[in-house]
N, C-alpha and C positions, 0 to 999 in steps of 0.2 A: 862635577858630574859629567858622564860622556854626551857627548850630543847623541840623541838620539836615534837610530838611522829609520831609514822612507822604505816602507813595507807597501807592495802591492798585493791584494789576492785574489787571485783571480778562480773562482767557485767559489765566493764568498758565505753562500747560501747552502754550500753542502757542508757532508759532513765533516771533511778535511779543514774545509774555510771557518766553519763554526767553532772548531777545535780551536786552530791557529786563534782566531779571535779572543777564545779564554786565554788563551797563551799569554796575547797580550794584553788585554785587560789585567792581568798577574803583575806585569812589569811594564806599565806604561813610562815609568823615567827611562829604559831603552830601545822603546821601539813606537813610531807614529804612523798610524794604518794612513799612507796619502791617495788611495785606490783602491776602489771596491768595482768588481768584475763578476754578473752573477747570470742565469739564465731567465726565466720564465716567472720565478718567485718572488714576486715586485716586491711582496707584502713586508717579507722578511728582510729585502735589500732596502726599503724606506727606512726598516725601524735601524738598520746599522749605520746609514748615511745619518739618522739621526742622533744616534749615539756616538759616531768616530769622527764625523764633519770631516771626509772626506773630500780632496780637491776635486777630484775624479771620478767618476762612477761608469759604468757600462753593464747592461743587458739586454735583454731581448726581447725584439718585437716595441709598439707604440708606449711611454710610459703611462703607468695606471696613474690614475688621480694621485693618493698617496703616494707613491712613487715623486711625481713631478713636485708636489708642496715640498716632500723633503729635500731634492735637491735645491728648492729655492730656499727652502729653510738655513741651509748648510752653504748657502753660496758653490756648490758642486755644480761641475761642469761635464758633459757626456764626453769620452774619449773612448778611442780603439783602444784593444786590449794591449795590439801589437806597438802601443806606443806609449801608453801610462807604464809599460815595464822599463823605457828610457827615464822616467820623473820620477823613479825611484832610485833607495841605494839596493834592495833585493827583493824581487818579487815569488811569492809561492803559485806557483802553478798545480792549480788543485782541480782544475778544468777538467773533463770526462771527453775519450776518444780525440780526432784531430784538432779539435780547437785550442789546443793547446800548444801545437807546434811552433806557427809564427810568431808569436810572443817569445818562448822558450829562445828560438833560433835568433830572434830580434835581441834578447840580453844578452847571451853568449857572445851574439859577435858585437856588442860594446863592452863586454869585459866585466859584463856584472856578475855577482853570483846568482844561482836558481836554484829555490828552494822544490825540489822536483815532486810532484807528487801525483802526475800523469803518468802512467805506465804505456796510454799506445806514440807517445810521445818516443820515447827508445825503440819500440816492438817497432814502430813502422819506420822509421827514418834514424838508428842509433848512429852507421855512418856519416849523414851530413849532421846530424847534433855534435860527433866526437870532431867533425874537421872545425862549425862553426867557434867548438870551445878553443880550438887549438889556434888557430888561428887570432881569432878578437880577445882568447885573454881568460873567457871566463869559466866559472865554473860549476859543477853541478854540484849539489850537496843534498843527498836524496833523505824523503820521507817516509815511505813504505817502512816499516819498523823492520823488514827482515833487509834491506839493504842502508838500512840506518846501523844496525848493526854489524853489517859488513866491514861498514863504512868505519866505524870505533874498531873493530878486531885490525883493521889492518893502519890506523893513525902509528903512525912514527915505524911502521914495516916496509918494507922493500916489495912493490908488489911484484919481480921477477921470482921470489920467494915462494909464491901459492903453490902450493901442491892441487887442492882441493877446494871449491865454495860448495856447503852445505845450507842450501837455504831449507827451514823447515816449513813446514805446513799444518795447519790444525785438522787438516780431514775434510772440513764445509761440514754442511748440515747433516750431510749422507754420507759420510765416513763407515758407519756400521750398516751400513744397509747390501744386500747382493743385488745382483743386474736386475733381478724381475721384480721387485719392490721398486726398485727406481723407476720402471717403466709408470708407476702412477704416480709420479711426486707433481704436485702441483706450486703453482708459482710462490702461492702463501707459504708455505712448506720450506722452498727453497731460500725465501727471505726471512728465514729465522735464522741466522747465523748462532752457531754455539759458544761464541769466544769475541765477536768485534761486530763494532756497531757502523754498518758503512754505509752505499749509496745504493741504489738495487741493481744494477748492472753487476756492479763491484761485487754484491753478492751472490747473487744467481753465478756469478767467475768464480768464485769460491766454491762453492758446490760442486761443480763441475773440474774443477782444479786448474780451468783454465787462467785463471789467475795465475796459481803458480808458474804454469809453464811461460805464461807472460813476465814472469820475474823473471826465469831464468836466461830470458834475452834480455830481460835489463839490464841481468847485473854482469855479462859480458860487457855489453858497451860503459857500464859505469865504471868497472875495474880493467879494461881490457886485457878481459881476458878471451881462452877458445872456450866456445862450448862443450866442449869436453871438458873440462874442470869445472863443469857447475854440477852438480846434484842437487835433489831434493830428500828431505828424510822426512817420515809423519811424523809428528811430536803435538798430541793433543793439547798439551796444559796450557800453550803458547806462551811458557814463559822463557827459554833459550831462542831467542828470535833468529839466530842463523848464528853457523860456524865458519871458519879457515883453518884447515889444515896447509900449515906449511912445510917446506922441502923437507926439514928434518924431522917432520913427522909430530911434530907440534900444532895442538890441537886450542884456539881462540873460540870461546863463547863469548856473548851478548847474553846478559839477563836483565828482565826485568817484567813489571806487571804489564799484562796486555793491555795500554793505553795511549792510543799517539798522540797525545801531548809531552810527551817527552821526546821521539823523536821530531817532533813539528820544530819542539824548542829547541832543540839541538843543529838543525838546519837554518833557524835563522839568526843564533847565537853564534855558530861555529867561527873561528876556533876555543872559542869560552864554553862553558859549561857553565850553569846559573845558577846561583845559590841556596836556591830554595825547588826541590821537586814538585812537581804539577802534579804529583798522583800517589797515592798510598805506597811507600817503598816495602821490594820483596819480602816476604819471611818464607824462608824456605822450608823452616821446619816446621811451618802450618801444613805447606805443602805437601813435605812428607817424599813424594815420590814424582819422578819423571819418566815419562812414557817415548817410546822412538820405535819406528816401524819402515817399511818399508812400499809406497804410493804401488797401487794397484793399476796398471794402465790399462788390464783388458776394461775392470767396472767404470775408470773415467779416462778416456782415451783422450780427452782433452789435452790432459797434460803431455802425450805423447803427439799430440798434433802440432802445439806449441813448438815445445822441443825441435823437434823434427824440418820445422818452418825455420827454427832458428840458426840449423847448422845446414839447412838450405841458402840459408840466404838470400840477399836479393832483394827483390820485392816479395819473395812470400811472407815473410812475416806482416806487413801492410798488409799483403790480399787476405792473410789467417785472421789479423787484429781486425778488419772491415766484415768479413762474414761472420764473426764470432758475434757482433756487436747487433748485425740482425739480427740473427739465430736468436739472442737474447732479447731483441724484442717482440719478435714473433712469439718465443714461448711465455713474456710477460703479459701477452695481450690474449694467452690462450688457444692460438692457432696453430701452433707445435708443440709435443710433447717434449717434454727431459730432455730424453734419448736422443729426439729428433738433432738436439743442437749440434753434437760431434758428428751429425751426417751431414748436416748443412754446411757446414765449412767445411769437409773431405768430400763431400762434390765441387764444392768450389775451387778446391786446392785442386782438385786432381786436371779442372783444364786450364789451371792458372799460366800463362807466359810466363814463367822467370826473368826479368831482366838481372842481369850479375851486379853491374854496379849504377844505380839506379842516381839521377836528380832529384832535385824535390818535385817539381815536374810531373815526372815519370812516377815517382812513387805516388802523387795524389792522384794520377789517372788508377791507377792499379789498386788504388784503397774505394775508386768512384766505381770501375769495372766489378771490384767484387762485393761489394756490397748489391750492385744491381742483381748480380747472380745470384744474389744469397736470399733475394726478394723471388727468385722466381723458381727458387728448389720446390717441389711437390715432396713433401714427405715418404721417405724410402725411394727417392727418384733423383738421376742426377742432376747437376745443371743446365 
């Protein structure tokens, strides 16, 4: 039998982490959870420290009662995030916003792999993440299903070969809706997602398609490639999770049913594929038909703010990924509307400093500057 290898996860409480966790629950003779990494959700992290007897543990704030019996239950001991990713053999980083970084930059440059599944992780810092991999060794092996699927179209290609990355999109909640309907969507509204079950930041990003546009910086720095060869297409059904068009005009899909437990398993199995599927395999001809369109960027300019941030370069992408993050909490606490969000980060962008080739340093002041700004926009007013 193989020995099993030492999985960290760090979100262990979200949706990503909860995923991964069935993942392995599936296949406990390959994989032993020795790290559990979670926020605020004691409740939920006692009952997995109780179930995985985890070495490790970490979250936040004082431990609740339950919290503390289980790690004495389990023999688990409290560590940094940034260091249970060295006590393992691959850690998932399924963490929300910056907290994800130092861990991420902490395995890279000991040559571990990273099962990626932080997005402002690349948006804000993808050139010190590409030096730290290049340098220590290691490497990234992404979860987002539309860069999971990248990631399979181009296995055994030549990435000097892309002509094109088409990453798709489901639309968000408000895909069919015009601008003056969206002016009253409220938060409940935007946390329905039509296709995927995610964490509310993650989906309020969906809605708005800032999400995408944040993939489309990722998957520059994952594939390195320019911004210019990324696209996005709408494809409602979410079952072609993104394309490669290569030189010769050669066109790679990814199919499969919209469920990330195949790409979670694919990322901490890689380079294997495992025996037994996590999820209902496709039937196309239930399906019948696939839909593809073209993202509207006047009704969600999100995505063109993204975009835009990313072939600027620099630190804007960090100051777009830090305002975006308030903007989304502001309208989840009901103090902005919809709309408000893409004015809240385009006042912020617009007095942002560019630094060209930024520290990590220099990027966390410029992720702390904008996010201040982004606290102190007045709706329809700049920063």
């Amino acid at each position: 039998m193989t020995d099993r290898k030492k999985v960290a996860i760090l979100g262990s409480t979200g949706s990503i982490g909860r995923q991964a966790l069935d993942v392995i629950r599936q296949f406990p003779d390959r994989w032993e959870v020795v790290a559990l990494a979670a926020g605020r959700n004691h409740e939920l992290l006692a009952a997995q420290i109780d179930e995985f007897r985890p070495s490790w543990a970490s979250w936040e704030g004082a431990a609740s009662g339950a919290l503390a019996e289980a790690m004495e239950r389990a023999g688990s001991k409290r560590l940094d995030t940034a260091e249970m990713v060295l006590a393992c053999d691959i850690p998932l980083v399924g963490t929300a916003g910056a907290a994800g970084l130092m861990p991420t930059l902490t395995a890279l440059r000991a040559g571990k792999p990273v099962a990626i599944a932080n997005k402002e992780v690349l948006v804000m810092a993808g050139h010190i993440v590409r030096r730290a991999m290049e340098t220590g060794g290691g490497a990234l092996h992404p979860v987002d299903s539309e860069h999971s699927a990248i990631w399979q179209c181009l296995w055994g290609e030549e990435s000097h070969g892309i002509r094109r990355i088409l990453l798709t999109a489901s639309g968000g909640a408000f895909r069919d809706l015009d601008r003056s309907a969206l002016a009253g969507v409220t938060a409940e509204q935007a946390l329905n997602h039509p296709t995927w079950n995610m964490g509310r930041k993650i989906t309020v990003d969906s809605a708005t398609l800032m999400n995408k546009g944040m993939e489309t910086i990722e998957a520059m720095w994952l594939f390195d490639v320019p911004m210019e060869k990324v696209e996005v297409v709408l494809h409602r059904e979410s079952v072609v999770h993104s394309l490669v068009e290569f030189s010769d005009g050669s066109v790679k899909a990814q199919l499969g049913v919209p469920d990330m437990r195949l790409p979670i398993q694919l990322a901490l199995a890689y380079p294997e594929r495992m025996p037994a599927p996590p999820m209902p395999t496709l039937d196309l001809g239930a399906i019948g038909t696939l839909h593809f369109g073209t993202p509207d960027t006047d009704r969600f300019p999100c995505l063109k703010l993204a975009m835009e941030s990313g072939r600027r370069g620099g630190t804007f992408p960090a100051a777009m990924a830090a305002a975006d993050e308030v903007a989304v909490e502001r309208f989840l606490a009901g103090e902005v509307g919809f709309l408000d969000i893409p004015g809240i980060i385009e006042a912020v962008l617009e007095k942002h400093e560019r630094v060209a080739d930024p520290d990590l340093e220099t990027v966390l002041e410029a992720d702390r500057i904008a996010r201040e700004a982004a606290r102190r926009v007045a709706v329809g007013v700049s920063a």
